[in-house]
C-alpha positions as CSV (number, residue, x, y, z in Angstrom):
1,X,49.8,140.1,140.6
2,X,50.1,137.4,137.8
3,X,46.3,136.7,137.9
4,X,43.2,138.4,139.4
5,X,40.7,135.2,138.3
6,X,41.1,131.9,138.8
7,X,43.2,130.5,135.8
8,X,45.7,129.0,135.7
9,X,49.2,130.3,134.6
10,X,52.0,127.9,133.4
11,X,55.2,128.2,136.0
12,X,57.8,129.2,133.8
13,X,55.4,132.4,132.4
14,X,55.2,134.1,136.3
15,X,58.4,135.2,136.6
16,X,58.3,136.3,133.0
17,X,55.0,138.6,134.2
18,X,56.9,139.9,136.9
19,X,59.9,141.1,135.0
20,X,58.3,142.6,132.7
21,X,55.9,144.9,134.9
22,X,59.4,145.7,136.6
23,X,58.4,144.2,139.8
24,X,60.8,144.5,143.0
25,X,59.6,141.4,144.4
26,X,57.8,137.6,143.6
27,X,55.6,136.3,146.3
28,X,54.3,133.1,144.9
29,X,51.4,131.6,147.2
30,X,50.7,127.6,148.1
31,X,48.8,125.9,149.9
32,X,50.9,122.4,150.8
33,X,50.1,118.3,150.8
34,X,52.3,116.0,152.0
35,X,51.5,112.2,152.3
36,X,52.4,112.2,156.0
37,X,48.4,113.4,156.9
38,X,50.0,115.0,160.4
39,X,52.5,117.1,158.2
40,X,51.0,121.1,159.2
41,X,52.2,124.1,159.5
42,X,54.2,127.1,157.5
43,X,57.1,127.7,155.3
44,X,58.7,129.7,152.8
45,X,61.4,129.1,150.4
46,X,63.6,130.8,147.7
47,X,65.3,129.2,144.8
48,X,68.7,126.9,145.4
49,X,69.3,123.7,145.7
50,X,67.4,121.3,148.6
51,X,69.2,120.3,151.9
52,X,66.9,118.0,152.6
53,X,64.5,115.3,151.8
54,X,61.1,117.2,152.5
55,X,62.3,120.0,150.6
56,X,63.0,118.0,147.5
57,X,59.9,116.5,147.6
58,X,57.5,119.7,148.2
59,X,59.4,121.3,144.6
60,X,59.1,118.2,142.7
61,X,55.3,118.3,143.6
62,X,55.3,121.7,142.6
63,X,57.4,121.8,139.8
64,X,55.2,118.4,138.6
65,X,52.6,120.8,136.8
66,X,55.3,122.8,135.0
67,X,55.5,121.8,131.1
68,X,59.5,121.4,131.9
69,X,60.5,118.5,131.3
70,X,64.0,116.3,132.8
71,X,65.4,117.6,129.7
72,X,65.4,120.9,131.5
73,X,67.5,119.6,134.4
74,X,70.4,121.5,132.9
75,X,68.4,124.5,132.7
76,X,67.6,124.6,136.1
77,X,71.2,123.9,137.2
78,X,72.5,126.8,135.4
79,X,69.7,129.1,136.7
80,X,70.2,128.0,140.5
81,X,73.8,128.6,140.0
82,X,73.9,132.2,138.3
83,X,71.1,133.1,141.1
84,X,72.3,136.3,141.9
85,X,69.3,137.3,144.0
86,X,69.9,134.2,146.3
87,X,71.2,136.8,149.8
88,X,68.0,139.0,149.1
89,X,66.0,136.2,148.7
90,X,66.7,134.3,151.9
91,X,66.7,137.8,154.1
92,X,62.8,138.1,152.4
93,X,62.0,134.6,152.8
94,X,62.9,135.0,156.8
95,X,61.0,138.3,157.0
96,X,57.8,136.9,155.7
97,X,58.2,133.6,157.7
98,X,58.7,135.4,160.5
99,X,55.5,137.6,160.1
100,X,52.9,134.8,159.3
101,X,54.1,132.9,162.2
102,X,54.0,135.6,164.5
103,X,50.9,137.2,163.3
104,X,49.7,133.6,163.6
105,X,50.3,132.4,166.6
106,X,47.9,134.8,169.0
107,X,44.9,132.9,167.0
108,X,46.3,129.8,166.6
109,X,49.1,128.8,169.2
110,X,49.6,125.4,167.8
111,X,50.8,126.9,164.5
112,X,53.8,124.8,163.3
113,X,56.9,127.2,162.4
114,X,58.2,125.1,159.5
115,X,61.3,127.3,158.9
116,X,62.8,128.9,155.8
117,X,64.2,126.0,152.8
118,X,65.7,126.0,149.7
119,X,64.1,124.3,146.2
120,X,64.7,124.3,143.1
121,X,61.2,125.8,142.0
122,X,60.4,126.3,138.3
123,X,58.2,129.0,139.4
124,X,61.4,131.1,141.2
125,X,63.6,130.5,137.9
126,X,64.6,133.6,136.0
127,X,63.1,136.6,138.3
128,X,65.0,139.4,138.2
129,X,64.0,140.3,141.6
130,X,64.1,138.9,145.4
131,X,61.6,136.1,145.1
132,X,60.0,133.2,147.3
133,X,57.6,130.6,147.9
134,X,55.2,131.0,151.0
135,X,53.2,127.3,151.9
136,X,50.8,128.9,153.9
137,X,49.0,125.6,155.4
138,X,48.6,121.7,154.7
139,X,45.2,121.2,152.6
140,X,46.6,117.3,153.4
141,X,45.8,117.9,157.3
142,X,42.4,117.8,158.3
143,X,43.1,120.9,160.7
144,X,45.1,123.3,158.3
145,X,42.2,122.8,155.5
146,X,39.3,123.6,157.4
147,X,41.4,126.8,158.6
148,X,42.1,127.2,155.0
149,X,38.2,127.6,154.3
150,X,37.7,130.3,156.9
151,X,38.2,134.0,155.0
152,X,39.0,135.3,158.5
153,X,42.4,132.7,158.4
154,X,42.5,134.0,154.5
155,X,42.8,137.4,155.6
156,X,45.1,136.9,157.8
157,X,47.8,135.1,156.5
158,X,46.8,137.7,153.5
159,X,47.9,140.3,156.2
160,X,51.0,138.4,157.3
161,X,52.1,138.1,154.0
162,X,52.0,142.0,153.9
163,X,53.3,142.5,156.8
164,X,56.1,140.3,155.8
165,X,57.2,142.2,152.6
166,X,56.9,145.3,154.5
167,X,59.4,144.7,157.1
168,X,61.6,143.5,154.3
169,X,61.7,146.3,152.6
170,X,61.9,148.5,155.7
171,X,65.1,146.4,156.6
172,X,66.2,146.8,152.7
173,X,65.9,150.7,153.4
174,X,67.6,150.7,156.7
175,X,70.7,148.6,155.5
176,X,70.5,151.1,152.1
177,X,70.7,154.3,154.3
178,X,73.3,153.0,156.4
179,X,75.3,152.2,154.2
180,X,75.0,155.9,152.2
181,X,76.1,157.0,155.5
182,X,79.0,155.1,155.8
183,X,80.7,155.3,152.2
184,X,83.9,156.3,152.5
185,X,84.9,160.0,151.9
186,X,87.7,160.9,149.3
187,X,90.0,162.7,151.6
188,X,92.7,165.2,149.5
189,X,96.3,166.8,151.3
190,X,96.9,170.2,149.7
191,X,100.4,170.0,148.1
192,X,102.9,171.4,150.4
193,X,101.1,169.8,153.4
194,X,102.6,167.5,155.9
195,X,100.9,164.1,155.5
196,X,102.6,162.9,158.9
């Protein structure tokens, strides 16, 4: 965790928290606003470029507290593109999307699958790890915020979010094994043999 309290952390120094406690994975937790007031639901990114309006929008209100400034647009470019966690990143993003809305769902059926995006968020730049962006509700939607007050709807998106990581990893481990199974063997002919 980058905090226990509530303080405030600039962007740019998570990642750098994370790194340097070695950590396998960045979770970074929102809640979202949007101007449309019907705008609800959940989604999760990971650090690229947008594909699409909304997208765009949700990181430059993000990214609007971080001390960078347009100066830093090169910056950012650079760091999308040398992104070299971007696969591991989108296979966690969909395993914790996937858990919150299904673990979701049986208390709230309305819940509004928002899907996995990509956005160029200061606070994904420079981890050394898998890392995402989970907008667990809408405090802009009179619905979403009042769930947002309830600890129970706390806890479990709290859970969801575990759950989430969890079957990443185990999927991480699964393709890992596999594919220790699967490595090739150095096969040798004995001189003198017939090779046909």
């Amino acid at each position: 965790m980058t905090r226990s309290t509530d303080v405030f952390i600039p962007l740019e120094e998570r990642t750098a928290i994370a790194n340097s406690k070695g950590a396998d994975l960045f979770l970074s937790i929102h809640a979202n606003s949007s101007r449309n007031p019907r705008a609800k639901g959940i989604e999760t990114y990971f650090l690229n470029f947008a594909t699409d309006s909304h997208a765009e929008s949700v990181a430059a209100r993000e990214n609007a507290i971080s001390a960078a400034t347009l100066k830093d647009l090169q910056n950012l470019v650079r760091a999308i593109t040398l992104n070299s966690k971007v696969d591991e990143s989108h296979d966690f993003a969909a395993s914790v999307q996937e858990a919150m809305v299904e673990n979701m769902r049986p208390h709230d059926p309305d819940v509004q699958d928002r899907g996995v995006h990509t956005a160029p968020f200061y606070v994904l730049i420079g981890a050394d790890m898998p890392s995402i962006l989970a907008e667990i509700a809408f405090l802009s939607h009179p619905e979403d915020e009042k769930r947002l007050k309830k600890p129970e709807y706390r806890e479990r998106i709290a859970a969801s979010l575990l759950e989430g990581v969890r079957a990443y990893l185990d999927a991480l481990n699964r393709t890992q094994s596999r594919q220790l199974t699967q490595a090739p063997r150095k096969s040798t002919v004995a001189s003198g043999e017939d090779r046909r």
